[in-house]
C-alpha positions, 0 to 999 in steps of 0.5 A: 500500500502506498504512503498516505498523508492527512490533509483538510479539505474544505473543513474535512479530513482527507488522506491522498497518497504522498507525493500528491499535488494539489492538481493530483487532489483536484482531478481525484475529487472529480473537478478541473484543475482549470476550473477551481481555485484554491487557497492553500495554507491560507494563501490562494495558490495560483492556477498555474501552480497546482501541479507543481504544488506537492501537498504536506501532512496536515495542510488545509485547502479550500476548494472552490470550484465553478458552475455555470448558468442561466 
């Protein structure tokens, strides 16, 4: 089995495989990478970063993600 780490995403724990970007994060929940943003560790990660962005045991992301509509 894979090294897992804990994070808190949007106020719930979560465990993502070590080594995970916080794009790796963000496809793995279901949504686009090109459509969120995200705040982590209290700083608004830019979108252009997420992939490059290796998440750490105990880090707290807000996601928010897009929808479109009429």
């Amino acid at each position: 089995m894979a090294a897992e780490i804990s994070l808190i995403v949007n106020g719930e724990p979560r465990r993502v495989a070590f080594g995970s970007s916080i794009a790796d994060l963000v496809a793995g929940i279901g949504l686009d990478p090109k459509k969120v943003a995200v705040e982590h560790n209290g700083e608004i990660a830019p979108r252009s970063t997420l992939a490059d962005v290796s998440l750490s045991e105990g880090d707290v992301l807000e996601i928010v993600h897009f929808v479109g509509g009429g």
